[in-house]
C-alpha positions, 0 to 999 in steps of 0.5 A, spaced: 500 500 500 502 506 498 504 510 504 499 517 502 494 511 503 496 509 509 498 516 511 491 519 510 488 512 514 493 514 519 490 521 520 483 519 519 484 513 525 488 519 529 482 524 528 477 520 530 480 516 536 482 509 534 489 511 534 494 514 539 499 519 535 504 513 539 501 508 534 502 513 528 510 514 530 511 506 530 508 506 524 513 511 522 518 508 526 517 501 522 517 505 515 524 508 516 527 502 518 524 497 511 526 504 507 532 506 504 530 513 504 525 514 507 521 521 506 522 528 510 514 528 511 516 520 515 522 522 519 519 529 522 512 524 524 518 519 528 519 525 532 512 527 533 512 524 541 510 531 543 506 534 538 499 534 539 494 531 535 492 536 530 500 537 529 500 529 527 494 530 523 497 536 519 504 532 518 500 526 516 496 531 511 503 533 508 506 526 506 507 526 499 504 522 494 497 521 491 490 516 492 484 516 490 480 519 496 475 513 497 481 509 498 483 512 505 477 510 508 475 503 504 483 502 507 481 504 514 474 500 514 479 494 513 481 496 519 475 495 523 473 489 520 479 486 523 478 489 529 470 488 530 473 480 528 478 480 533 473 484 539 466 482 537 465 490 540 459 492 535 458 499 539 465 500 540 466 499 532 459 503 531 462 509 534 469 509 530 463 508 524 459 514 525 465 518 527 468 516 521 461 519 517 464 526 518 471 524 514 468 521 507 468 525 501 462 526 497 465 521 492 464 515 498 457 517 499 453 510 499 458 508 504 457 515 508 449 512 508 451 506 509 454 508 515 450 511 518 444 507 517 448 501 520 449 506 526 443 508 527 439 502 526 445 498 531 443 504 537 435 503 536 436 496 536 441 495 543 436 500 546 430 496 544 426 500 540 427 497 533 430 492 530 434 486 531 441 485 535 444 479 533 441 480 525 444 488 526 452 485 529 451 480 522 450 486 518 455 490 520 460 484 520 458 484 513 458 491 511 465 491 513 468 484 510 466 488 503 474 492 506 477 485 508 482 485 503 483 492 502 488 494 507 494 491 504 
């Protein structure tokens, strides 16, 4: 995968909560020792340890290269197709998703609606307002196997 992909997946698990700015400075940090020349823009997010979030955001932004704007976000939905095999939290993941919401490009607009319809219908259904839980959790867990191999 491209390093702008996983730069702009980075930024946007960073912005939303899922990653910590320690888990982008490894990511960095691994980078530098699998290239030869790594870019500028990789060694000044290696020594990010005390910059804020926002700072982290902005030098993630700067890192060179070009992607399809889908792609960050397929990218990062891969990421929590994992994370939701791995956890079996579904709420945990619907907050990512819906946090997400506010990050995807108009181009990803089917996604954006998928999202949020998912989302809302897991709260009605966790409250007992409407809707199934365990039809819900299957849903979502196959809403988001669609990005399983994205991520690499």
């Amino acid at each position: 995968m491209e390093i702008k992909v996983q730069a702009e997946i980075y930024r946007l698990g960073l912005c939303i909560g899922f990653f910590q700015v320690k888990n982008v400075i490894e990511w960095a940090d691994q980078l530098i020792e699998k290239l030869d020349q790594p870019p500028y823009e990789i060694l000044e997010i290696s020594l990010s340890s005390n910059s804020t979030i926002a700072s982290v955001c902005s030098k993630l932004t700067d890192v060179k290269g070009e992607c399809d704007e889908a792609r960050p976000i397929q990218g990062f939905l891969s990421i929590l197709y994992d994370e939701l095999s791995q956890t079996r939290d579904v709420t945990e993941i619907c907050t990512y998703m819906y946090r997400l919401v506010g990050h995807i490009p108009e181009s990803c607009d089917d996604i954006e609606r998928s999202i949020i319809n998912l989302t809302d219908a897991w709260a009605m259904a966790v409250d007992g307002y409407y809707g199934d839980v365990e039809e819900l959790r299957r849903e979502i867990y196959d809403f988001l196997e669609e990005f399983d191999s994205l991520e690499d």
